[in-house]
VMD Tcl script that draws the C-alpha trace (Angstrom):
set ca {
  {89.46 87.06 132.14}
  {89.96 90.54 130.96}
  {86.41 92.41 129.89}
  {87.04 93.37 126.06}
  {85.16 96.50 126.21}
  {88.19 98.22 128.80}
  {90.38 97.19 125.84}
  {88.58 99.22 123.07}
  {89.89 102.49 123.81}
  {93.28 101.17 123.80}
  {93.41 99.54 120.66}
  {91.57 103.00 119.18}
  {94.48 104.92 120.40}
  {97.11 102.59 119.56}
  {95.49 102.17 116.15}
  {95.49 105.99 115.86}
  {98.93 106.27 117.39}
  {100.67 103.73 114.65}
  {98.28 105.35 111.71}
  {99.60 108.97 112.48}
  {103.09 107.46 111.84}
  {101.73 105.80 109.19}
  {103.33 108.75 106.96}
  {107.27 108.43 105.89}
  {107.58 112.45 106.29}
  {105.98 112.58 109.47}
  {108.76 109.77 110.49}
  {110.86 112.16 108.96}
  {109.55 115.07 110.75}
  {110.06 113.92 114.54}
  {113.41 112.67 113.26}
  {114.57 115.78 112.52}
  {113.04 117.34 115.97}
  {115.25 114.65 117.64}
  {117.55 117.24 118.54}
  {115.36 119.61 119.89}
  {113.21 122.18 118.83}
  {112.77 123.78 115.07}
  {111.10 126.60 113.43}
  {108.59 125.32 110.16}
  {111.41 126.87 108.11}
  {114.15 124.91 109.28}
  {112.40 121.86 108.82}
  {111.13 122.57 105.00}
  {114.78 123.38 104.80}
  {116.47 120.17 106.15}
  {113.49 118.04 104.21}
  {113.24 119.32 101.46}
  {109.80 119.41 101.08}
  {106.94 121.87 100.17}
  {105.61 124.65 102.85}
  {102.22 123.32 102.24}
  {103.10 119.54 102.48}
  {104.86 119.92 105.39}
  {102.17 121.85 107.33}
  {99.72 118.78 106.63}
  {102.29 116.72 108.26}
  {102.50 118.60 111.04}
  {98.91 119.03 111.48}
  {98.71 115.38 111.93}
  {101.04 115.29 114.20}
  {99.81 117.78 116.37}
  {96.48 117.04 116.28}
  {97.92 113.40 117.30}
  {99.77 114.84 120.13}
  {103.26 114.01 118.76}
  {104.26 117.20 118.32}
  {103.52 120.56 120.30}
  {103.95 124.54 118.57}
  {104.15 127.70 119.40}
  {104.70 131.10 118.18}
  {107.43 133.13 117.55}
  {106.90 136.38 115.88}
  {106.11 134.96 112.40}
  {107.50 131.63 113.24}
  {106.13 129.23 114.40}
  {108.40 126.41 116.38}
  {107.47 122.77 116.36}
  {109.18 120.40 119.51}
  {108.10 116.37 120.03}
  {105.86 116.34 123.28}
  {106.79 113.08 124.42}
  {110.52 111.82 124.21}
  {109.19 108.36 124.56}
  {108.62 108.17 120.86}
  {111.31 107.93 120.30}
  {112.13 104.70 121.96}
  {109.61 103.09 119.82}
  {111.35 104.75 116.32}
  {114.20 103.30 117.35}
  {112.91 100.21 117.95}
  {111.15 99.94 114.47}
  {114.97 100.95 113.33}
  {116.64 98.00 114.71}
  {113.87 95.75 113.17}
  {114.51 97.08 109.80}
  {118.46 96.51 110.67}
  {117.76 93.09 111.45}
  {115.61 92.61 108.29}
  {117.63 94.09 105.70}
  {121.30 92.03 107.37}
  {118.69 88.85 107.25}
  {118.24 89.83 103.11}
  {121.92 90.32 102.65}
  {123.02 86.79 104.10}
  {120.36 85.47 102.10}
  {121.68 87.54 98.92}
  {125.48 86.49 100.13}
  {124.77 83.05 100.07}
  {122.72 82.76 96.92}
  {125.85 84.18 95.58}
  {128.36 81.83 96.87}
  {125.83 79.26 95.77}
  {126.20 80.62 92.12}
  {121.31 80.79 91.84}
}
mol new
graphics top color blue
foreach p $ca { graphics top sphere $p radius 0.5 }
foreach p [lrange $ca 0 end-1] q [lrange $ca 1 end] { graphics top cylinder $p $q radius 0.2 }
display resetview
């Protein structure tokens, strides 16, 4: 029988790990790094999103070890640490595939069904 207390830090980090991407810009975020590295500006650009909400986000991240930076000049480059992540993101993807196909058989058939 497994001792309980070796599992604690694991389930802290995993619960930390799935609440950092608990966020849909931060999803968003390492989405958009997918294709390799990206200066802050770049990203606000291809988001669409605030200077100051997207620096939260990537503060999270960071912090969270998701993402690393460094510095540029005046910019400041973001890059995903791990490429692992992204096996799990894609993973969630297929899920959500799956879902939505199982809502629009559903959908189809209460259709055909004339309810």
């Amino acid at each position: 029988m497994q001792n309980t207390k070796n599992l604690e830090p694991l389930h802290r980090f995993k619960a930390e790990f799935f609440k950092a991407l608990g966020h849909p810009l931060r999803l968003a975020i390492l989405d958009a790094l997918r294709g390799g590295e990206k200066s802050v500006s770049e990203l606000r650009e291809l988001l669409a999103v605030e200077q100051s909400t997207l620096s939260q986000q990537l503060a999270v991240l960071r912090q969270r070890g998701f993402v690393d930076a460094r510095r540029e000049g005046a910019q400041v480059y973001y890059a995903v640490r791990d490429p692992e992540v992204y096996a799990f993101l894609d993973l969630g993807r297929r899920v959500f595939e799956k879902q939505l196909q199982a809502q629009t058989e559903l959908l189809d058939a209460l259709r055909r069904s004339g309810g």
